[in-house]
C-alpha positions as CSV (number, residue, x, y, z in Angstrom):
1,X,-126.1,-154.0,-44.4
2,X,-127.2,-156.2,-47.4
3,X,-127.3,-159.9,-47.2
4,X,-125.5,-160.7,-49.8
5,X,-123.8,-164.1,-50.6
6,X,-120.4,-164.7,-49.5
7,X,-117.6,-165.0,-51.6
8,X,-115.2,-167.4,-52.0
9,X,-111.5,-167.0,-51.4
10,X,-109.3,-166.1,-54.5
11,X,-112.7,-165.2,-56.5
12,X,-111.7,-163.0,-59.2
13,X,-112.7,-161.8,-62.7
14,X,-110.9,-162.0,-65.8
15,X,-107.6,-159.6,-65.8
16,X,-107.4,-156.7,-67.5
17,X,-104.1,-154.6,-67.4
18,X,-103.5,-152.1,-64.8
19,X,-105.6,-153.2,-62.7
20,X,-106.1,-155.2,-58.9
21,X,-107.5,-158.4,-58.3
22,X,-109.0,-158.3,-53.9
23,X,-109.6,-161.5,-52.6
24,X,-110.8,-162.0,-49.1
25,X,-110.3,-164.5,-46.8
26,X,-113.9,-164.8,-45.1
27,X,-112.4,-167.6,-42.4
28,X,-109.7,-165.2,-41.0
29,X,-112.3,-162.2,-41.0
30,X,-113.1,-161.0,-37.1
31,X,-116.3,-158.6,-38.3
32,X,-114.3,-155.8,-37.6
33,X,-115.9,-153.5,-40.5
34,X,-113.0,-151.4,-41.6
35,X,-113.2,-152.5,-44.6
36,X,-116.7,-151.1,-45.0
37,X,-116.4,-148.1,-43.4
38,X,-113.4,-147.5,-46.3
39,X,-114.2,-149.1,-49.4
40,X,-118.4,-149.6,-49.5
41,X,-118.5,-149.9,-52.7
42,X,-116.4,-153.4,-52.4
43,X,-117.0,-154.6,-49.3
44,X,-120.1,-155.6,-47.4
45,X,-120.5,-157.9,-44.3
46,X,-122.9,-160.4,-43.7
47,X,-125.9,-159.7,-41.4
48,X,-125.6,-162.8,-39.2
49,X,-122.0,-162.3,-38.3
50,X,-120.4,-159.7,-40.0
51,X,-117.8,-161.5,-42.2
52,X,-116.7,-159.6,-44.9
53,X,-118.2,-160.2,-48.0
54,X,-116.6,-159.0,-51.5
55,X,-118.9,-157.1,-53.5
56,X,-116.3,-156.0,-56.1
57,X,-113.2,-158.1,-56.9
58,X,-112.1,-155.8,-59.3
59,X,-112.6,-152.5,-58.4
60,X,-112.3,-149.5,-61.0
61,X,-108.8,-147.5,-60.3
62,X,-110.4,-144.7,-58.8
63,X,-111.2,-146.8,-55.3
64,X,-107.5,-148.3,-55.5
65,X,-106.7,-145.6,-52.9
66,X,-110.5,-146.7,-50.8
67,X,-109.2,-150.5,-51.2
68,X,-105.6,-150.1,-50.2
69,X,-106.9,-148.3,-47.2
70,X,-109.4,-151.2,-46.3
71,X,-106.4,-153.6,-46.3
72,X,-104.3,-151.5,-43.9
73,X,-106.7,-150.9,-42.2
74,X,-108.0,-155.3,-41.8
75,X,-106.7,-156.1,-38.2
76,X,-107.1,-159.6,-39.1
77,X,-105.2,-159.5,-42.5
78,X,-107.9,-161.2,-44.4
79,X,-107.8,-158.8,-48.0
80,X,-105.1,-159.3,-50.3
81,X,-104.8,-157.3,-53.6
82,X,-103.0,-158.4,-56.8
83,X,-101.5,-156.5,-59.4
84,X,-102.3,-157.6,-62.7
């Protein structure tokens, strides 16, 4: 895992159209990793205590599918994704 610095919630770059905005909610996040194990390329977790960190808060269409899974897949319902 990389030890990256957390994100804060409802970070997000400019918008471009047809595209998703993911925010994460690092104080609802249990560690569970599902997000990881779906979308790596967007999400990370912190070494000390595995709270997700976003690497990516606007992902290129082709992990749409990657990053939709991650957020079923949250049992603590901390990622949210925006259309644009």
């Amino acid at each position: 895992m990389t030890a990256a610095p957390p994100t804060r919630t409802g970070a997000a770059a400019p918008v471009e159209e047809g595209t998703v905005t993911v925010t994460v909610d690092q104080d609802r996040c249990c560690g569970a990793g599902q997000c990881v194990r779906n979308a790596p390329e967007v999400f990370d977790q912190r070494d000390e205590d595995g709270v997700v960190v976003l690497l990516d808060a606007r992902p290129p269409a082709e992990l749409r599918s990657a990053v939709e899974d991650a957020v079923a897949a949250c049992p603590a319902g901390a990622i949210r994704l925006a259309e644009d």
